[in-house]
N, C-alpha and C positions, 0 to 999 in steps of 0.2 A: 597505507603507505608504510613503507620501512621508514624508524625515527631511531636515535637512542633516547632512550630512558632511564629514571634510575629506580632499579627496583628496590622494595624495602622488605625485608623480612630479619623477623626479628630485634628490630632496630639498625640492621647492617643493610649498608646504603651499596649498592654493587650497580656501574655501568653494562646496561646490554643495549641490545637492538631489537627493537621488536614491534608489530603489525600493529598499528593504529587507523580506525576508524577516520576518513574525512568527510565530513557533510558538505554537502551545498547548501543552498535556499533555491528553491522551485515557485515560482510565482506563476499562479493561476490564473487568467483574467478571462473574461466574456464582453467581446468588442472593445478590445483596448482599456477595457477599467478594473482595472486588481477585484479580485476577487477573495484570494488570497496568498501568503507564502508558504511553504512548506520545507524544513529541514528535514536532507533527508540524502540516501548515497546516490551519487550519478554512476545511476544505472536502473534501465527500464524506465525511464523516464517517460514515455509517449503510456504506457499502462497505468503508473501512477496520477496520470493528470487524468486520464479519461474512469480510472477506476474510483476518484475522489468525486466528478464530478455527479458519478452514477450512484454511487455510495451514499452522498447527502442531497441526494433528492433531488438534483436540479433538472437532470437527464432519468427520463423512465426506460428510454431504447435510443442506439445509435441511432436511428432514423432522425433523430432531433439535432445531430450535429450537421449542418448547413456547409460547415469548414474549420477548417482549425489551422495553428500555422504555430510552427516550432521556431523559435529562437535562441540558437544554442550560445551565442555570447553572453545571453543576459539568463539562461535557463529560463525562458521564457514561454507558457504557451496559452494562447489566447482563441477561445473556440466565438466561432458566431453560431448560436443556437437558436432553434427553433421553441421558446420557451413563451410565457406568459412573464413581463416586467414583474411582477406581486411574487414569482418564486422566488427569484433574484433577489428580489427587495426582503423577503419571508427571513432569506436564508442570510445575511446581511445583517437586518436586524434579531437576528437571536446570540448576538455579540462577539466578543473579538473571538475573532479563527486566528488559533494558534495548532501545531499539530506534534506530535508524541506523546509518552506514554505520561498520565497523571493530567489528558485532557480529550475532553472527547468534545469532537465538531458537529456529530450528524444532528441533523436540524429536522427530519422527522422520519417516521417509518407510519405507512399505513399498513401497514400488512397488520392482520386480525390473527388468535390463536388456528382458526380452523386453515388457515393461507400456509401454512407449514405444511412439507410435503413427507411425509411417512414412509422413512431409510429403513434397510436393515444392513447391518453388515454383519458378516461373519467375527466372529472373536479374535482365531486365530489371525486373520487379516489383520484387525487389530494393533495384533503385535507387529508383523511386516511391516504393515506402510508403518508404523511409530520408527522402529531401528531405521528403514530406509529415508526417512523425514530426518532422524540424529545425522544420518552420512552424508545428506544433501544440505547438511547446515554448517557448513564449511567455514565461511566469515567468522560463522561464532563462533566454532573450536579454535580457529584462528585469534580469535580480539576477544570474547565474551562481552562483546558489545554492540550486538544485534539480535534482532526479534526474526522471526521467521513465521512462514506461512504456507499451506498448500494446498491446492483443489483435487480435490480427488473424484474419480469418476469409477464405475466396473472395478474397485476393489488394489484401483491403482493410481499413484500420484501425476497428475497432468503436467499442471506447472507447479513451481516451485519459486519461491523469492523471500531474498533478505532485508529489509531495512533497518532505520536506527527507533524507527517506532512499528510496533503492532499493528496499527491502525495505515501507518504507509502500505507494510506488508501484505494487509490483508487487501488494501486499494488495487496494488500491485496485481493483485490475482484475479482479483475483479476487471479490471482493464485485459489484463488480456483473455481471460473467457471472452472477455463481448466482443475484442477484435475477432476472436478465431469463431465467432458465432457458438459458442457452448449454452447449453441449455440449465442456466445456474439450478433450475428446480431439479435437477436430474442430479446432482454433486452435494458432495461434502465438503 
C-alpha cells in the first residue's frame, strides 16, 4: 500500500510516499482445529494453504483432500482430509508453528538421497530464467521486502510468486503445481 514515511539518509529526515508491504495472518485448520497461522500477503491464498499443507507432510497427494472451505473474512481455511490422527498429532507435537524467515516448520521429509531425480540444465538458461526471475520480482523492486520463488519446467518459468517469507513463496509454488497437476519430479 501507498503510506508516507520518513526517510533517513544521512541523518536528514525527508517526507515521501512510498510502497509498503501489508501482511495478514492466514490460519490453517483441519476440521475446524487450528492447525496453524501464517503471516504472509493476501495473495494466492488457496496455493499457499494447500502448498504448506503438502510441504509438511500432512497431505502426500490431493487425492487426500475430502474438502476444503475458504473463509475470507477470517483468512480462513479449514481442509477435512483423508489422513491418519498420529500425522496430525506428529506434526503438532514437533512444536510451535510459526512461519518466515529465521524458522523452519517442516516436520519431516522421507525422501532418501537416491529419491532425487537427476536435472540438467543448460548454462546459458541459467542466466535467462535468473534475469527473467529479477523482472518477475516486481514487489521487491518495489518494497525490498519480499522473497520470491519459481518452478521452472523445459527450461522455462511456470509459476511465479512473492511472499513476506521464503518458505510461504516456496508453499505458493508448490500449491499451485498440485492444483494445475504438474509433475513436481519433472521441475526445478
Amino acid at each position: 500500500i501507498l503510506t508516507e514515511i520518513i526517510q533517513v539518509n544521512d541523518g536528514r529526515e525527508k517526507w515521501k510516499t512510498d510502497i509498503v508491504i501489508r501482511e495478514i495472518s492466514l490460519t490453517i485448520s483441519i476440521n475446524m482445529k487450528r492447525l496453524v497461522s501464517i503471516s504472509c500477503l493476501d495473495d494466492k491464498l488457496d496455493d499457499l494453504a494447500l502448498g504448506f499443507i503438502f510441504s509438511e507432510g500432512l497431505i502426500q497427494s490431493t487425492n487426500q483432500i475430502l474438502a476444503f472451505e475458504y473463509f475470507p473474512e477470517n483468512n480462513w481455511f479449514d481442509f477435512t482430509l483423508d489422513i491418519k490422527q498420529e500425522v496430525i498429532d506428529s506434526f503438532l507435537q514437533s512444536g510451535e508453528k510459526t512461519s518466515g524467515c529465521g524458522s523452519i516448520l517442516s516436520n519431516n521429509s522421507n525422501l532418501k538421497e537416491n529419491d532425487w531425480m537427476n536435472m540438467e540444465i543448460d548454462s546459458k538458461k541459467i542466466s535467462e530464467i535468473s534475469r527473467q526471475f529479477q523482472k518477475d520480482s516486481k514487489l521487491f523492486l518495489e518494497t525490498g521486502g519480499v522473497h520470491a520463488a519459481a518452478l521452472i519446467q523445459s527450461n522455462k518459468i511456470l509459476f511465479f510468486a512473492e511472499d513476506l517469507g521464503r518458505h510461504n513463496a516456496v508453499d505458493k509454488i508448490i500449491g499451485k503445481a498440485l492444483l494445475e497437476e504438474i509433475d513436481l519430479s519433472k521441475t526445478i
